[in-house]
C-alpha positions as CSV (number, residue, x, y, z in Angstrom):
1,X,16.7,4.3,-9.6
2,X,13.4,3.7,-7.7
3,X,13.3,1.2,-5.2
4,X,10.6,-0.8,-3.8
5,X,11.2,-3.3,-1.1
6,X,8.0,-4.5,0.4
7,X,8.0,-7.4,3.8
8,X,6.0,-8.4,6.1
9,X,4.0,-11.0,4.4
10,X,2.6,-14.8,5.7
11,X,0.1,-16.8,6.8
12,X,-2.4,-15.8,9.2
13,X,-5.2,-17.3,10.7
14,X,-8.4,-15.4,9.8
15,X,-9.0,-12.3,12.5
16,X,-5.2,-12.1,12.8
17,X,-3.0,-9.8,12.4
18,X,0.2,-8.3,9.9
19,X,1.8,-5.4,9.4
20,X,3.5,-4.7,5.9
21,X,6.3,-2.7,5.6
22,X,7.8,-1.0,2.1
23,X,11.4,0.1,2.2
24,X,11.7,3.0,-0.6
25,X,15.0,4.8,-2.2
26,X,15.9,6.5,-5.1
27,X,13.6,9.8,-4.6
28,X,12.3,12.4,-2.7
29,X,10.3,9.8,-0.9
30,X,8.2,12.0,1.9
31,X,7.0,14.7,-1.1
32,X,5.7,11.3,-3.2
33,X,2.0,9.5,-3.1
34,X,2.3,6.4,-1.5
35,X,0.4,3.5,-1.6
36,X,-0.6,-0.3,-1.3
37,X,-2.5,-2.4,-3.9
38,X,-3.3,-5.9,-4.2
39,X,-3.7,-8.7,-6.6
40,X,-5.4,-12.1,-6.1
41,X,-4.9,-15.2,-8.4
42,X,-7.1,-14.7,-11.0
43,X,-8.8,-11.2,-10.1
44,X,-7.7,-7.5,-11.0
45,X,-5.2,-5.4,-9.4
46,X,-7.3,-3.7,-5.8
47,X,-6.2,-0.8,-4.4
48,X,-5.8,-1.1,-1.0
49,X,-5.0,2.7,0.7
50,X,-3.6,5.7,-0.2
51,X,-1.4,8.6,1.7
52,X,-0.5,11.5,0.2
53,X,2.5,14.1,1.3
54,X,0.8,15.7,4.1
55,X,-0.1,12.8,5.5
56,X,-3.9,12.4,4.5
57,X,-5.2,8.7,3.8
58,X,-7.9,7.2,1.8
59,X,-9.0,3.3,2.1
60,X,-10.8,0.7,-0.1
61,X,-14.1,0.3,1.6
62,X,-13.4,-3.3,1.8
63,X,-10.8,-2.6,4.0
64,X,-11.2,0.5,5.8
65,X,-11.7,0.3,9.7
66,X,-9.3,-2.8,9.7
67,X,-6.5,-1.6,7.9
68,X,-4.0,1.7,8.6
69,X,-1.5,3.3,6.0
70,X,1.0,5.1,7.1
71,X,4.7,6.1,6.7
72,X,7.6,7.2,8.2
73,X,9.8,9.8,6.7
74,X,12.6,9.8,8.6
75,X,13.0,6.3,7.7
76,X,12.0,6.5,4.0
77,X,9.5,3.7,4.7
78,X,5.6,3.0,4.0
79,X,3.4,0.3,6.4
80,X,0.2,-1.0,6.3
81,X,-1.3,-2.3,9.4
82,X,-3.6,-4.8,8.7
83,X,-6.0,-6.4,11.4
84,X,-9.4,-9.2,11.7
85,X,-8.0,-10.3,8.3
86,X,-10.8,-12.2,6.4
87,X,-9.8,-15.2,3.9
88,X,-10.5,-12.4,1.2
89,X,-8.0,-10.8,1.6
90,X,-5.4,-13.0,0.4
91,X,-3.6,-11.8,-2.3
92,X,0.0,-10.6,-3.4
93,X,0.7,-6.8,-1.6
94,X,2.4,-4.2,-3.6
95,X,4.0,-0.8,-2.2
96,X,3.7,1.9,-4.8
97,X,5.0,5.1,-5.4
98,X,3.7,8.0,-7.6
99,X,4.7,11.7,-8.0
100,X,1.1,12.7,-8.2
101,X,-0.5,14.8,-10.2
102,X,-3.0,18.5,-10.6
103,X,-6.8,18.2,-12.0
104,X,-9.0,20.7,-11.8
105,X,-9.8,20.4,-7.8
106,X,-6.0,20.2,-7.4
107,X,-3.3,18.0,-6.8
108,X,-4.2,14.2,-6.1
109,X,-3.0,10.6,-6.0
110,X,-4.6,8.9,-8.3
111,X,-5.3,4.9,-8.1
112,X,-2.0,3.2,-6.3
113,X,-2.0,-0.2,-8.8
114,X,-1.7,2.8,-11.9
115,X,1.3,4.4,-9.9
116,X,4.6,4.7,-11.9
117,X,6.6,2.7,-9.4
118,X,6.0,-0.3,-7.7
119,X,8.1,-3.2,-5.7
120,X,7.9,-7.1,-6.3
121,X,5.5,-7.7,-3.9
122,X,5.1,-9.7,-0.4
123,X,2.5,-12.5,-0.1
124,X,-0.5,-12.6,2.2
125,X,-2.8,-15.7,3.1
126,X,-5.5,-15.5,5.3
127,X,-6.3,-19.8,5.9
């Protein structure tokens, strides 16, 4: 089975930092998309950032330049690095895994809260 473990979470004072972590088994982790998505009370699922197989990243406009995706293989785990939080960003974090896809440009990732795996979750609050 797919496992999704995700930590990190608190509270931080806005322009703090955290850094997220996502702890994944049950597949052949470093071939898989990998990604982060969020949920506030009452809003939609966000995605957050993207990183594909070979390492390349994408980022929410809303958070890119303050927060960093990236994994370590070796370990079989995901992170985000997430700095100068604003209040809007609280929300629960989810780690999410997806085997990808091919379209006509290709193989791609797709949107990380669609992704066919995903943990339970770690709460961030930016008061």
């Amino acid at each position: 089975d797919v496992q999704l473990v995700e930590s990190g979470g608190g509270l931080v004072q806005p322009g703090g930092s955290l850094r997220l972590s996502c702890a994944a088994s049950g597949y052949t982790y470093s071939s898989y998309c990998m990604g982060w998505f969020r949920q506030a009370p009452g809003k939609e699922r966000e995605a957050v950032a993207v990183i594909d197989s070979d390492g390349s990243t994408t980022y929410a406009d809303s958070v890119k330049g303050r927060f960093t995706i990236s994994k370590d293989n070796a370990k079989n785990t995901l992170y985000l690095q997430m700095n100068s939080l604003k209040l809007e960003d609280t929300a629960m974090y989810y780690c999410a895994a997806d085997p990808g896809d091919y379209g006509d440009s290709g193989f791609y990732c797709g949107a990380p809260e669609e992704y066919q795996y995903s943990g339970q979750g770690t709460q961030v609050t930016v008061s």
